[in-house]
Gaussian input, Z-matrix of N, CA and C with variables (Angstrom, degrees):
# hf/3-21g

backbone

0 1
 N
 C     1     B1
 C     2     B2     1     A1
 N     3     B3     2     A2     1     D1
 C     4     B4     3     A3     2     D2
 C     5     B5     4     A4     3     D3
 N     6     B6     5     A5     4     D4
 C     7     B7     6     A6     5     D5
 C     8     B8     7     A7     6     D6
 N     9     B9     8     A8     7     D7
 C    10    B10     9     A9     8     D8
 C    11    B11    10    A10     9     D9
 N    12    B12    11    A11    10    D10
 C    13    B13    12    A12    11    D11
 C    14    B14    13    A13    12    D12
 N    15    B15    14    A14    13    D13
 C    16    B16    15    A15    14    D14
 C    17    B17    16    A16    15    D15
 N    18    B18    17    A17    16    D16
 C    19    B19    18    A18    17    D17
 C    20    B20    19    A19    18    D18
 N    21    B21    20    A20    19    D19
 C    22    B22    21    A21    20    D20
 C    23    B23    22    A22    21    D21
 N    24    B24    23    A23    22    D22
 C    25    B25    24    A24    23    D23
 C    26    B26    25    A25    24    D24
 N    27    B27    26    A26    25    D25
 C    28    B28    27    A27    26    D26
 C    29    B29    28    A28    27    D27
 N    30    B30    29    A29    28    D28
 C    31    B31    30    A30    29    D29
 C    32    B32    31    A31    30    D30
 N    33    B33    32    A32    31    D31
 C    34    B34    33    A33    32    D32
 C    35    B35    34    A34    33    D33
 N    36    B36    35    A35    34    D34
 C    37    B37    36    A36    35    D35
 C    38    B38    37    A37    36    D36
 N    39    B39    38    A38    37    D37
 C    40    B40    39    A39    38    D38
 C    41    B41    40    A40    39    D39
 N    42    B42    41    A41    40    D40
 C    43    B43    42    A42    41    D41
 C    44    B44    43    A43    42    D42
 N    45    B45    44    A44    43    D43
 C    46    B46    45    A45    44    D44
 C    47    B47    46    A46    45    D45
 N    48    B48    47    A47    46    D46
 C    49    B49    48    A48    47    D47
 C    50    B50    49    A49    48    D48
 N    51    B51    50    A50    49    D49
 C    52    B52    51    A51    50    D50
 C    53    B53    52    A52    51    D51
 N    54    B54    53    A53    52    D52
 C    55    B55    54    A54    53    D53
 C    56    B56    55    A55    54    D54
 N    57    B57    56    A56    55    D55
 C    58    B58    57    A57    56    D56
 C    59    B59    58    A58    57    D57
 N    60    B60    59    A59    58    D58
 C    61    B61    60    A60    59    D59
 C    62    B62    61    A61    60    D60
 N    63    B63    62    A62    61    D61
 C    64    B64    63    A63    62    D62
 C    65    B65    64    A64    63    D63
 N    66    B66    65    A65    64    D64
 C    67    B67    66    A66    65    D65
 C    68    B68    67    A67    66    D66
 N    69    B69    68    A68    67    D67
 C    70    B70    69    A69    68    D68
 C    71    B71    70    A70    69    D69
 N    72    B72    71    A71    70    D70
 C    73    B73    72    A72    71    D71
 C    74    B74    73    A73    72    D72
 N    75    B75    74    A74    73    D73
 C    76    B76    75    A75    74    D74
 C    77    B77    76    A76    75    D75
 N    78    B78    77    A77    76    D76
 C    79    B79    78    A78    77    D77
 C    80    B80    79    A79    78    D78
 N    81    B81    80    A80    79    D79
 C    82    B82    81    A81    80    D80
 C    83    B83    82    A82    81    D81
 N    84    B84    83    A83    82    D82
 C    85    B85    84    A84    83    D83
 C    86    B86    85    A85    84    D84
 N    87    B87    86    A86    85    D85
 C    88    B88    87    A87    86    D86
 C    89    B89    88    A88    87    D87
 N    90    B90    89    A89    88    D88
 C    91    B91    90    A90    89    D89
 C    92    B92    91    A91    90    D90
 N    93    B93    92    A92    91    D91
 C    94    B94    93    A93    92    D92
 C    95    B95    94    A94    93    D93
 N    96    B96    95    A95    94    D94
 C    97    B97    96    A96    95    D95
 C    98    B98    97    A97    96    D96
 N    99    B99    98    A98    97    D97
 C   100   B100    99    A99    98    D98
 C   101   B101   100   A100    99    D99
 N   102   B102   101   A101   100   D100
 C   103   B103   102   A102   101   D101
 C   104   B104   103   A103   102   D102
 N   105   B105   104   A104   103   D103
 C   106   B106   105   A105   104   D104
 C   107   B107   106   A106   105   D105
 N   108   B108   107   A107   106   D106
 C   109   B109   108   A108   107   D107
 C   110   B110   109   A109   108   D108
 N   111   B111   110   A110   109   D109
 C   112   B112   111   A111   110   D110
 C   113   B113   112   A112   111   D111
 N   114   B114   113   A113   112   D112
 C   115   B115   114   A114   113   D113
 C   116   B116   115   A115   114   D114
 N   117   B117   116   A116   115   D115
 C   118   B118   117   A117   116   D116
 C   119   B119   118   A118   117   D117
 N   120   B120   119   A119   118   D118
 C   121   B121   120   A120   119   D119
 C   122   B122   121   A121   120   D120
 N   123   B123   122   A122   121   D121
 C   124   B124   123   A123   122   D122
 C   125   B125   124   A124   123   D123
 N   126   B126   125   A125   124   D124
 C   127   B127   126   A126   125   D125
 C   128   B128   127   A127   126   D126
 N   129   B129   128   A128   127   D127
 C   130   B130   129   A129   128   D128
 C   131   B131   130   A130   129   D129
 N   132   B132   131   A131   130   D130
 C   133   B133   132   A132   131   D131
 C   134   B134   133   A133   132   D132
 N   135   B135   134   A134   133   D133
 C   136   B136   135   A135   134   D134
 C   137   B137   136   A136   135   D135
 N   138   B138   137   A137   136   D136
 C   139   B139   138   A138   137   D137
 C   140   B140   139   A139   138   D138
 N   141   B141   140   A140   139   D139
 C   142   B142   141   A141   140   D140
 C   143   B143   142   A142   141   D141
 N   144   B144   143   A143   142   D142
 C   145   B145   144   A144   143   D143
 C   146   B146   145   A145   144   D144
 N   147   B147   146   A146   145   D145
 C   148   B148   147   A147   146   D146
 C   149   B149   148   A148   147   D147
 N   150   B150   149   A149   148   D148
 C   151   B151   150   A150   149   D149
 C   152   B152   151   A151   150   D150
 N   153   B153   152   A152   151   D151
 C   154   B154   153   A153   152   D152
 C   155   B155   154   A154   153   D153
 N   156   B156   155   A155   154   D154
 C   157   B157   156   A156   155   D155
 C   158   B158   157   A157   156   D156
 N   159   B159   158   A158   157   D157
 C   160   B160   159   A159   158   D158
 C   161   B161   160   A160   159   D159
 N   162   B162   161   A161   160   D160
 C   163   B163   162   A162   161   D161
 C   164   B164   163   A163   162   D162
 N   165   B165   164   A164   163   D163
 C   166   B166   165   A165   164   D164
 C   167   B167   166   A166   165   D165
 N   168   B168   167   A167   166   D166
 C   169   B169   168   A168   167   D167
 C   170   B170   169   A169   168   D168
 N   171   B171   170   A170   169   D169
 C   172   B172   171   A171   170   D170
 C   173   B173   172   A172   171   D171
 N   174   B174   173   A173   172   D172
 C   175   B175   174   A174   173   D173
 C   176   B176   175   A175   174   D174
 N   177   B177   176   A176   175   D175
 C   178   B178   177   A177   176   D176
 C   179   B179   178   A178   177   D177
 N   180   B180   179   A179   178   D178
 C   181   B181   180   A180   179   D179
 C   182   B182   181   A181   180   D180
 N   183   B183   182   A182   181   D181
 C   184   B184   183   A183   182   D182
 C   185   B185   184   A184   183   D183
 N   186   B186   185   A185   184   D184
 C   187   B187   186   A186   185   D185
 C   188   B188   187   A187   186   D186
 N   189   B189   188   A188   187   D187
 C   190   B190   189   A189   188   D188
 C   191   B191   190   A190   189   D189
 N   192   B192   191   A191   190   D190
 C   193   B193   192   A192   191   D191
 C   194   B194   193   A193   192   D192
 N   195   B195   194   A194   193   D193
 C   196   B196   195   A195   194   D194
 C   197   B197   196   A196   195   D195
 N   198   B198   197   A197   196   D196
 C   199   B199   198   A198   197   D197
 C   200   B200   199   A199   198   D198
 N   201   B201   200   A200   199   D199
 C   202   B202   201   A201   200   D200
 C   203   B203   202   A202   201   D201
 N   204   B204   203   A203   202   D202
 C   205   B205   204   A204   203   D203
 C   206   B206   205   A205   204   D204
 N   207   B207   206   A206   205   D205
 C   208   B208   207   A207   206   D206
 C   209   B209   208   A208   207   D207
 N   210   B210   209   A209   208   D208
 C   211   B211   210   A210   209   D209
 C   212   B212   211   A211   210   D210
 N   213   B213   212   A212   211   D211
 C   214   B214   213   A213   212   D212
 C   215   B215   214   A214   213   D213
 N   216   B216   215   A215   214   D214
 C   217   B217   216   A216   215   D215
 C   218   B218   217   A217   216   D216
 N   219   B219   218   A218   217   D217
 C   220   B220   219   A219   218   D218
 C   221   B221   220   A220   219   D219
 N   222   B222   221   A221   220   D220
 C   223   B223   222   A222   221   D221
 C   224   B224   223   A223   222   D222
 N   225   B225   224   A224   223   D223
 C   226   B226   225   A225   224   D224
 C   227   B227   226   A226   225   D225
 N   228   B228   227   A227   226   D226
 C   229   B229   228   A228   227   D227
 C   230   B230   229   A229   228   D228
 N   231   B231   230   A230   229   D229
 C   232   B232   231   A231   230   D230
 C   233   B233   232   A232   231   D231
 N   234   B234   233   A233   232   D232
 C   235   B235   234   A234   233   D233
 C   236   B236   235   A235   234   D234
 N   237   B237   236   A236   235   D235
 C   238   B238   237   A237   236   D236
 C   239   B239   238   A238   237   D237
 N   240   B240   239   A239   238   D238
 C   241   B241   240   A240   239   D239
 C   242   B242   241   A241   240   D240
 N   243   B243   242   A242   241   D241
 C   244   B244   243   A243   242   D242
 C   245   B245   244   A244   243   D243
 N   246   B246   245   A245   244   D244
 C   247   B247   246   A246   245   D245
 C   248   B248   247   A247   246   D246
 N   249   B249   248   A248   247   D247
 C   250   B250   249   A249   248   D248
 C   251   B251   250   A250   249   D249
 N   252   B252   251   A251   250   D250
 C   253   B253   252   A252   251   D251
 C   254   B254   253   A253   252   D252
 N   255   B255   254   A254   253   D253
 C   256   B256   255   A255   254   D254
 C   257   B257   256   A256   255   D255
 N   258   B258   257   A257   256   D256
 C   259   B259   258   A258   257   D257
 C   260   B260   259   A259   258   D258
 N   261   B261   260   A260   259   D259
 C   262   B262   261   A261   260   D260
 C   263   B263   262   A262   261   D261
 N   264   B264   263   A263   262   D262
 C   265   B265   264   A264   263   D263
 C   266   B266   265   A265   264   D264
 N   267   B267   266   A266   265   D265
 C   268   B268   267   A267   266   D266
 C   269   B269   268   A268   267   D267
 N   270   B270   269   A269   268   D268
 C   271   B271   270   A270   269   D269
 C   272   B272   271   A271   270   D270
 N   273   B273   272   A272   271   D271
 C   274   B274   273   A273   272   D272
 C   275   B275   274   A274   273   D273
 N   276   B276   275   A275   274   D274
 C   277   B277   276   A276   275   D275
 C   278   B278   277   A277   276   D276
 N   279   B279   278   A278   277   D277
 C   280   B280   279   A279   278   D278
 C   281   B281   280   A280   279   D279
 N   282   B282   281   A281   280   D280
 C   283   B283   282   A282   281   D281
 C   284   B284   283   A283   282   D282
 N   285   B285   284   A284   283   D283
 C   286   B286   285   A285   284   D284
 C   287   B287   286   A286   285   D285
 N   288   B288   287   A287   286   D286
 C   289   B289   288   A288   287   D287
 C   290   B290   289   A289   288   D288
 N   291   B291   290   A290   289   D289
 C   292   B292   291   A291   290   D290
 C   293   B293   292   A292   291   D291
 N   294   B294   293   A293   292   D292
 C   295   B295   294   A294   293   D293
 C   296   B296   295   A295   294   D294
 N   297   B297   296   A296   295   D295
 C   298   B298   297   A297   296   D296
 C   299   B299   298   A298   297   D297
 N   300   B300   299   A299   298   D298
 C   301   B301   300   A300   299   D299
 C   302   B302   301   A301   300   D300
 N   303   B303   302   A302   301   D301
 C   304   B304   303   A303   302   D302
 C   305   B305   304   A304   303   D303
 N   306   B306   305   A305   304   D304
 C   307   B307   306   A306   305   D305
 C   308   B308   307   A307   306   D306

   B1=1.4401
   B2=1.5362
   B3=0.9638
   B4=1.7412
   B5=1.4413
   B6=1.4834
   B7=1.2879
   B8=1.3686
   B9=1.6147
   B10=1.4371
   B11=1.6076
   B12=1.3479
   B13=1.2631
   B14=1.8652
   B15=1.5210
   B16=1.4722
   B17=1.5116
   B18=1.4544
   B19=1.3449
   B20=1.7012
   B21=1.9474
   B22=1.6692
   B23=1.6903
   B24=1.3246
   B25=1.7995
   B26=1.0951
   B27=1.9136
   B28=1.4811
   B29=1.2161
   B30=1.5206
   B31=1.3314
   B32=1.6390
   B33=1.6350
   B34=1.5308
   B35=1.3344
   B36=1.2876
   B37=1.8586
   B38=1.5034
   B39=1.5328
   B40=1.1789
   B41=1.4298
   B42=1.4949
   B43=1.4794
   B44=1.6703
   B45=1.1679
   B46=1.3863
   B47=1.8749
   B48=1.7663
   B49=1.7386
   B50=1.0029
   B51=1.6641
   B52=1.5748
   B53=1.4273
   B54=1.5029
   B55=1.7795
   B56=1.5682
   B57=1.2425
   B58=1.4466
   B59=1.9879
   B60=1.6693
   B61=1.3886
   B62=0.9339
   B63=1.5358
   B64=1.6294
   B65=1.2976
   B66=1.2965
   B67=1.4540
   B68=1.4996
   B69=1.1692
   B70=1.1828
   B71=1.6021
   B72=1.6080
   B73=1.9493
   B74=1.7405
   B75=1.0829
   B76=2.0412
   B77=1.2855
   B78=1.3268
   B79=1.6274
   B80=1.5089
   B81=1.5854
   B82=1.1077
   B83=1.4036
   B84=1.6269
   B85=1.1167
   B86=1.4883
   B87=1.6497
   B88=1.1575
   B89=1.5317
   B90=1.6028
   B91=1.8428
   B92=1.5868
   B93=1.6700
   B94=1.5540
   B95=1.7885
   B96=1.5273
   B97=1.2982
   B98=1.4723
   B99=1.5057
   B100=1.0671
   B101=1.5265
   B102=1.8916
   B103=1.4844
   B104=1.6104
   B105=1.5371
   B106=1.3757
   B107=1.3515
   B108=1.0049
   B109=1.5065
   B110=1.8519
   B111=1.1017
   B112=1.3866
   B113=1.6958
   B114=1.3490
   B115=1.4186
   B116=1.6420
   B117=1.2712
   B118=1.4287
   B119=1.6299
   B120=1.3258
   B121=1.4251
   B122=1.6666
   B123=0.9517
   B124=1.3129
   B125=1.4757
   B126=1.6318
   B127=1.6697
   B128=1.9208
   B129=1.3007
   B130=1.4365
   B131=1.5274
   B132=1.1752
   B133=1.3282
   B134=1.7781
   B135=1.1294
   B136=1.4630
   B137=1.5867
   B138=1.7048
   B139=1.9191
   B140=1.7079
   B141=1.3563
   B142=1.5321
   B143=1.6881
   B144=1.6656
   B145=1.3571
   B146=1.6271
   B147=1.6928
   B148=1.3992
   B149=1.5752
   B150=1.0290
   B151=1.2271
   B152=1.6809
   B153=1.3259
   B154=1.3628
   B155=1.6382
   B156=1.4054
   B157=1.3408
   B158=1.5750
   B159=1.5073
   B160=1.2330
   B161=1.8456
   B162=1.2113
   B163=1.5057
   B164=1.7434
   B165=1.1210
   B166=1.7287
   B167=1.7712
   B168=1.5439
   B169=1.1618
   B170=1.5501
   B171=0.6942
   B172=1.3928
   B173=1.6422
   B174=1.1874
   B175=1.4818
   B176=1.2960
   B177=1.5671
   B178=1.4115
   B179=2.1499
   B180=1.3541
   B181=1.9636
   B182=1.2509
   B183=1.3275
   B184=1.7664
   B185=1.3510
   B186=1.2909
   B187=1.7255
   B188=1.5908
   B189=1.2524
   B190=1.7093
   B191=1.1970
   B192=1.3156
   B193=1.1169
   B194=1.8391
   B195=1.2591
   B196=1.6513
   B197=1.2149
   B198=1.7492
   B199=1.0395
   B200=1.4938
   B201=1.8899
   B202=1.1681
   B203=1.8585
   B204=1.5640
   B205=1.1641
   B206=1.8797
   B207=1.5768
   B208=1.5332
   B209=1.9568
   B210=1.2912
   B211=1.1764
   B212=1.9542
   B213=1.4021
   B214=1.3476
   B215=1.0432
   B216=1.1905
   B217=1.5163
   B218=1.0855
   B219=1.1138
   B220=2.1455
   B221=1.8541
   B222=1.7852
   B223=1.1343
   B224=1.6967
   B225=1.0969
   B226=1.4076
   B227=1.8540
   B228=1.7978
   B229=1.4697
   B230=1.5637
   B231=1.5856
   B232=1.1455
   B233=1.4745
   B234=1.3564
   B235=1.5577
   B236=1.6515
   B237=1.4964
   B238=1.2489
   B239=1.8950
   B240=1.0679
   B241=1.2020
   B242=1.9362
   B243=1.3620
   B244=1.7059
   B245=1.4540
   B246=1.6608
   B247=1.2539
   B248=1.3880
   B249=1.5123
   B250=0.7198
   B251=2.2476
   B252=1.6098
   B253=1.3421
   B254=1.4960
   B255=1.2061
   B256=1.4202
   B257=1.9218
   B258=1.4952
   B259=1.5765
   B260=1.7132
   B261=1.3527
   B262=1.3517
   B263=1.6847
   B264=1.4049
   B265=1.1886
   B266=1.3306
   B267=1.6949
   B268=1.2150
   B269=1.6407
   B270=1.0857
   B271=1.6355
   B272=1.5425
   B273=1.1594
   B274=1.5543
   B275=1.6359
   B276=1.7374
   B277=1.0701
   B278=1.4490
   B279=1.4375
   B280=1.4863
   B281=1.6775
   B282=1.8554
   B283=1.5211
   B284=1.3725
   B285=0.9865
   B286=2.2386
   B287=1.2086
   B288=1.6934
   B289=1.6951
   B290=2.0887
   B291=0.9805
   B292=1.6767
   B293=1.7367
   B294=1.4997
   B295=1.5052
   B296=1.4630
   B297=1.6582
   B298=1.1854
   B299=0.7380
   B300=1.4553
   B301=1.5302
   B302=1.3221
   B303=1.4965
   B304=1.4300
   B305=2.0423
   B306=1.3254
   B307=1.3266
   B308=1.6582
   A1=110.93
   A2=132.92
   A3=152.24
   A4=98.59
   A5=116.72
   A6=113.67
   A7=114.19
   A8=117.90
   A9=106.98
   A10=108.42
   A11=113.87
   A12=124.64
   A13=127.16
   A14=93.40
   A15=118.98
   A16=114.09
   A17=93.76
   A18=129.27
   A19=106.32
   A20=104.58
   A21=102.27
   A22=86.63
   A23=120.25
   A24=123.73
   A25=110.26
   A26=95.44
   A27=118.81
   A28=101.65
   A29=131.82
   A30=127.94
   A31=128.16
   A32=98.37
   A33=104.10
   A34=118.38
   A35=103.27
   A36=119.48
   A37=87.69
   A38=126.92
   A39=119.09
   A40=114.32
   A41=121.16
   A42=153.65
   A43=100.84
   A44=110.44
   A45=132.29
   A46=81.09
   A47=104.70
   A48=98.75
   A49=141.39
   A50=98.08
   A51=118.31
   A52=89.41
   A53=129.42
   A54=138.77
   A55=101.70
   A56=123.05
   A57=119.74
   A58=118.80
   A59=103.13
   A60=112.31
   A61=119.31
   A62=123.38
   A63=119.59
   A64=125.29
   A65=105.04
   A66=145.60
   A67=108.76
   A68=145.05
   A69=158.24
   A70=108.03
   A71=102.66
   A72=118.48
   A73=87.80
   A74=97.70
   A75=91.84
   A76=95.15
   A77=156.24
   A78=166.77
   A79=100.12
   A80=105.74
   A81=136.63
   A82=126.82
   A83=104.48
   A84=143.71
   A85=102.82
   A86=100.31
   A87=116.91
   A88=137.71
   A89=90.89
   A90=116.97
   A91=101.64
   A92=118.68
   A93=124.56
   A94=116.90
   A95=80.09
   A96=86.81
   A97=100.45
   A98=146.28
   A99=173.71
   A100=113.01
   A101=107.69
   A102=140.97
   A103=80.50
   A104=111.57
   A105=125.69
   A106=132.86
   A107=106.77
   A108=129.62
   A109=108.10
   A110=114.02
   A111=106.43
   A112=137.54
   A113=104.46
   A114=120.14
   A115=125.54
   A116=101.55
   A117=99.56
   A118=115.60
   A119=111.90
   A120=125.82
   A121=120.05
   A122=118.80
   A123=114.81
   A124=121.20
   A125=105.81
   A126=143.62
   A127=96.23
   A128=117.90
   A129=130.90
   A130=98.06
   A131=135.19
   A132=146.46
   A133=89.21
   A134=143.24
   A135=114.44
   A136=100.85
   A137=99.05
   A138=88.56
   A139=114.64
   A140=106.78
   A141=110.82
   A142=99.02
   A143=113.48
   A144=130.20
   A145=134.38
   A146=107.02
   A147=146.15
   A148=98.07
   A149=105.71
   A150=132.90
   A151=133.61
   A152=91.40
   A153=122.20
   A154=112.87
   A155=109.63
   A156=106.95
   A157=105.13
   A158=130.22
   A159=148.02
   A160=106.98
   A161=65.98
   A162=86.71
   A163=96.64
   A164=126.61
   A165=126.83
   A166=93.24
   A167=122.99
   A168=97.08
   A169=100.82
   A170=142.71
   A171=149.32
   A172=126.98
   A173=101.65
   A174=111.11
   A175=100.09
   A176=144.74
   A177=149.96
   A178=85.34
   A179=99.70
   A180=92.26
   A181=93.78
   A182=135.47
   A183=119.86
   A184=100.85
   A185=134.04
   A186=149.32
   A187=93.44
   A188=99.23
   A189=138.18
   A190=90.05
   A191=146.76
   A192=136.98
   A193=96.31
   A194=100.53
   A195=108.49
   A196=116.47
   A197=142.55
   A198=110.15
   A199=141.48
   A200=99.53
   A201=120.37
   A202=124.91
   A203=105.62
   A204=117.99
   A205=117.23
   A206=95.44
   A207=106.39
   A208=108.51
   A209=114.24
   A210=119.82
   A211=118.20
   A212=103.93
   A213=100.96
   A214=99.92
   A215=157.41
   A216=140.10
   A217=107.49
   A218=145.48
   A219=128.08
   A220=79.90
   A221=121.90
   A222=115.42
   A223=121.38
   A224=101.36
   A225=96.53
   A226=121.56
   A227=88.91
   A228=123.48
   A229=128.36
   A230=116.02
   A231=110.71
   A232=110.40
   A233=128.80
   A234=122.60
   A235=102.84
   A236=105.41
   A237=92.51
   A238=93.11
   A239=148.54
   A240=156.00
   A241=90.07
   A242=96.88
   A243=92.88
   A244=132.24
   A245=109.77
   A246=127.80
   A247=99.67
   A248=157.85
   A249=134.93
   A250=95.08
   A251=79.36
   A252=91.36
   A253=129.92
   A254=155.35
   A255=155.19
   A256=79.54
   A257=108.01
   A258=84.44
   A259=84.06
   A260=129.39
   A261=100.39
   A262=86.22
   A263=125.83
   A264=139.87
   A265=106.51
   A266=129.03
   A267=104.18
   A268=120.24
   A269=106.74
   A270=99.72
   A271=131.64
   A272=118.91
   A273=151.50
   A274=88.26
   A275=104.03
   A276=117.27
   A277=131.50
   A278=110.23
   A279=141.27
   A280=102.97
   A281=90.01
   A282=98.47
   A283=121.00
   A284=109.40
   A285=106.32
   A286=117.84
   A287=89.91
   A288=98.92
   A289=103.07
   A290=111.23
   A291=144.80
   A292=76.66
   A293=116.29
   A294=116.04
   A295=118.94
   A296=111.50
   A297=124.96
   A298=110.08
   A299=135.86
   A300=130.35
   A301=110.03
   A302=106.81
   A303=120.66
   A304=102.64
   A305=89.77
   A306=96.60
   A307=132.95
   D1=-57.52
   D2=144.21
   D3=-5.12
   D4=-65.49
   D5=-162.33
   D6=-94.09
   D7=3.18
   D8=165.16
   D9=-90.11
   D10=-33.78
   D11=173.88
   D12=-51.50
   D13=-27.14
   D14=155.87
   D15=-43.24
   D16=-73.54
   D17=-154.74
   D18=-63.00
   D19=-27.27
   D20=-160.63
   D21=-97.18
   D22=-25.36
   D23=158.69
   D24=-14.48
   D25=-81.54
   D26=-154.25
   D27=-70.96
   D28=-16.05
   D29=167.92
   D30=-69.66
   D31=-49.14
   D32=161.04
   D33=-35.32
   D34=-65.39
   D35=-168.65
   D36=-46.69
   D37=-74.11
   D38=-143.44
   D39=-49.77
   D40=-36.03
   D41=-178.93
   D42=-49.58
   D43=-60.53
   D44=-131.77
   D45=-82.24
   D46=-45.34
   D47=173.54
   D48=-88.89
   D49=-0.67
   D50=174.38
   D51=-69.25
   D52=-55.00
   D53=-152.01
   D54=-77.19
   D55=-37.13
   D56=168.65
   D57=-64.90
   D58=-35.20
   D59=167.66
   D60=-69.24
   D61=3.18
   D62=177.26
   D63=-140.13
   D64=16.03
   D65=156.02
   D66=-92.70
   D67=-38.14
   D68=178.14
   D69=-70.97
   D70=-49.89
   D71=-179.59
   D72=-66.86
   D73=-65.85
   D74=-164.87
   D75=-83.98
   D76=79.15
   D77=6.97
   D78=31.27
   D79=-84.94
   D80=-157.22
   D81=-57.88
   D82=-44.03
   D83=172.00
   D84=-39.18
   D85=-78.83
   D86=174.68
   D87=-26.66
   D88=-66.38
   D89=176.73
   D90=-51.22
   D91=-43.15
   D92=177.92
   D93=-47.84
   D94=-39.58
   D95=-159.61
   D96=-91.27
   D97=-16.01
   D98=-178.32
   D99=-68.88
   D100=-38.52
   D101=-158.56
   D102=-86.87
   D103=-72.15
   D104=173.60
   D105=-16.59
   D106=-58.29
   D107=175.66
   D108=-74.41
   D109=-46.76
   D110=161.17
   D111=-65.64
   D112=-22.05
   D113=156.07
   D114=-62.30
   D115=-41.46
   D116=174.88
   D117=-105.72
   D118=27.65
   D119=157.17
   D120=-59.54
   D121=96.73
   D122=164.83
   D123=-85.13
   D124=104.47
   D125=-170.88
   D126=-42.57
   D127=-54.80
   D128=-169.61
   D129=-55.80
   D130=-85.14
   D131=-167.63
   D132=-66.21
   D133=-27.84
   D134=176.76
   D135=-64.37
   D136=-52.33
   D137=-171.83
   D138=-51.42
   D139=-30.90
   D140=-160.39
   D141=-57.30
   D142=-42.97
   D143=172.62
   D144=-45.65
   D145=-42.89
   D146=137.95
   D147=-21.54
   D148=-101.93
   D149=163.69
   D150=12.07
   D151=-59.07
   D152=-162.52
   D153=-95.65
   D154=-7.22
   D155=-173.02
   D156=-125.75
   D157=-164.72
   D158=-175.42
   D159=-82.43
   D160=-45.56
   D161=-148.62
   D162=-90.90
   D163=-24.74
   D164=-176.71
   D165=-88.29
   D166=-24.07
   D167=179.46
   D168=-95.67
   D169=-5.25
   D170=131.20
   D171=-12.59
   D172=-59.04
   D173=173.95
   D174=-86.78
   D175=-37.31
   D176=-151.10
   D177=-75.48
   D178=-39.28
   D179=-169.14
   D180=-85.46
   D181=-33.35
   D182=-169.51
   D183=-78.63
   D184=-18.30
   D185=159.92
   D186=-31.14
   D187=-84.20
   D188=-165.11
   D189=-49.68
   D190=-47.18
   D191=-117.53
   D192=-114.53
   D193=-54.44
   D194=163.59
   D195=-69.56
   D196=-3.94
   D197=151.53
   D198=-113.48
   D199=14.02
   D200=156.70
   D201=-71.82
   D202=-21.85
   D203=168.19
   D204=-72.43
   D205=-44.10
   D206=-177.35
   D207=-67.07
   D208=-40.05
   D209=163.76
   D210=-48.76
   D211=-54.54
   D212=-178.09
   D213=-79.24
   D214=-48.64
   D215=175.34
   D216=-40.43
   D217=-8.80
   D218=-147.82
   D219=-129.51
   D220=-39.09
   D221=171.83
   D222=-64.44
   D223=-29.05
   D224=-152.06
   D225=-118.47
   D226=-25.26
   D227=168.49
   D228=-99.63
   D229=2.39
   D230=-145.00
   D231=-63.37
   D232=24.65
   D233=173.57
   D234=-95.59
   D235=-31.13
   D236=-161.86
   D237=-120.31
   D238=28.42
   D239=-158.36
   D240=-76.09
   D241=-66.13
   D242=-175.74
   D243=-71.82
   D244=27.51
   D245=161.54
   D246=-109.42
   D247=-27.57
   D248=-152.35
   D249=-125.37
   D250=133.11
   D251=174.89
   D252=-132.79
   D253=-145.94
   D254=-127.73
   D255=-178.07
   D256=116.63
   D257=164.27
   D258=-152.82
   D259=43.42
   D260=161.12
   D261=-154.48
   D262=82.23
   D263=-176.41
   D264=-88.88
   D265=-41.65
   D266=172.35
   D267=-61.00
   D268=-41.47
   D269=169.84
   D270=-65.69
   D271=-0.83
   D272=169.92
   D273=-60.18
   D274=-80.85
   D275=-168.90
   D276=-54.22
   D277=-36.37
   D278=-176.55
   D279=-53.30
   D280=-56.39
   D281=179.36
   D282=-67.58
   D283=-49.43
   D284=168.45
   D285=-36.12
   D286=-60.90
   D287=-169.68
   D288=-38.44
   D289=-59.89
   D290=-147.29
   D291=-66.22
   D292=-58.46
   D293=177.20
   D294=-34.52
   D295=-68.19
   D296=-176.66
   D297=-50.78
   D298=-27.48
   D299=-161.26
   D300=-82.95
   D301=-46.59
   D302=178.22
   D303=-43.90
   D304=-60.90
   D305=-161.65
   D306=-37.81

């Protein structure tokens, strides 16, 4: 009994690192292929896309908007710049969008 119980161990384990080794391959896989797709992004037609909607110019001003803030903090704050952060961006965005629309 001992030694099948061994045996269904050494089997788990083996299982258990085969399933982590192929979780690790399709990780990888992915990010490659992820890398991929960002390489053949063409930047022009993404902004044009941005652009064109409610909601892309939306994110394009909360963009703008946090790094005119991150700039004046580092100018003007620089003691305390890395206490202060941006932490409710979807609602940043939510609210523009909702702006523009109005507008």
């Amino acid at each position: 009994l001992q030694q099948e119980e061994e045996k269904h161990h050494k089997l788990t384990n083996k299982m258990q690192r085969k399933n982590e080794s192929s979780d690790v391959m399709l990780a990888q896989f992915l990010q490659e292929e992820e890398d991929e797709i960002c390489r053949k992004a063409d930047p022009t037609k993404e902004q044009h896309a941005m652009n064109s909607s409610s909601s892309g110019k939306a994110v394009v001003a909360v963009q703008r908007i946090i790094q005119l803030v991150e700039d004046v903090k580092k100018q003007h704050f620089p003691t305390l710049a890395q206490y202060i952060d941006a932490v409710a961006i979807d609602d940043m965005v939510y609210l523009a969008e909702k702006l523009l629309d109005q507008q």
